[in-house]
C-alpha positions in Angstrom: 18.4 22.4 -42.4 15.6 24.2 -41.2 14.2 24.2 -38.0 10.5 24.6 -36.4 9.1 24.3 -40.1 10.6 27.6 -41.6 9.1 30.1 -39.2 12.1 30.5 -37.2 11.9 31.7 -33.9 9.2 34.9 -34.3 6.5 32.7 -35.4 7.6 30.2 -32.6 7.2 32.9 -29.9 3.7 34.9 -31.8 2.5 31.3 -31.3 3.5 30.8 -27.2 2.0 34.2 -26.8 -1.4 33.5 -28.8 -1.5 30.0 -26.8 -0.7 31.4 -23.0 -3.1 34.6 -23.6 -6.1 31.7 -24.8 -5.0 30.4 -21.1 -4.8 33.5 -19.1 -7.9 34.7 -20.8 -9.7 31.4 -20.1 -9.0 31.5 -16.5 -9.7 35.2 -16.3 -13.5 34.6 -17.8 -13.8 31.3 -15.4 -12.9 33.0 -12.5 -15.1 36.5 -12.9 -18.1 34.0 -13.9 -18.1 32.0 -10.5 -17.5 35.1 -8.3 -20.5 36.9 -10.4 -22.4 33.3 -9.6 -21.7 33.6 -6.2 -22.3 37.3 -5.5 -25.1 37.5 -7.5 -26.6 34.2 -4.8 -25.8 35.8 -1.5 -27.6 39.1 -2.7 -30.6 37.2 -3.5 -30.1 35.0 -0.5 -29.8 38.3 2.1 -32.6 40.1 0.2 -35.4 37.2 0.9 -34.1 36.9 4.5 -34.7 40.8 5.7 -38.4 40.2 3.4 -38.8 37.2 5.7 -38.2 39.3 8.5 -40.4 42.1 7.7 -43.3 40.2 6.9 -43.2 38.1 10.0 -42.6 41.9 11.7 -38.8 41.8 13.1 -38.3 44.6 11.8 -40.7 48.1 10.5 -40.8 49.2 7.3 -38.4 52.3 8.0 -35.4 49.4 9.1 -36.8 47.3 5.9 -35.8 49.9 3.5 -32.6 51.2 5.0 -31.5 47.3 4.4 -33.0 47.1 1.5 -30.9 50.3 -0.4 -28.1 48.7 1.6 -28.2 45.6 -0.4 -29.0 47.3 -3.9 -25.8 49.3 -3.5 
């Protein structure tokens, strides 16, 4: 009698590995695209605060663009 419909145990453990890398590559690819979401937010978020701050004259242009490579780093 055979067992695990004649693939025997190699096709038993190519399919566990094809199904867990699906996983681990799913979870890879959702994590990296909400920390990319997020990152991408805060960068935005700091950049319009220091052009807030310049144009209501906190700080001068020379501090302005010190930040600014800062952030585009």
């Amino acid at each position: 009698m055979m067992w695990g419909g004649g693939y025997g145990m190699i096709g038993g453990l190519i399919t566990m590995l094809f199904f867990w890398g699906i996983v681990i590559a799913l979870i890879y690819f959702a994590v990296n695209w909400m920390s990319d979401r997020q990152g991408r937010g805060s960068r935005r978020d700091a950049m319009n605060i220091l052009r807030e701050r310049y144009a209501s004259g906190e700080i001068d242009e020379e501090e302005f663009e010190r930040h600014r490579k800062v952030l585009e780093a």
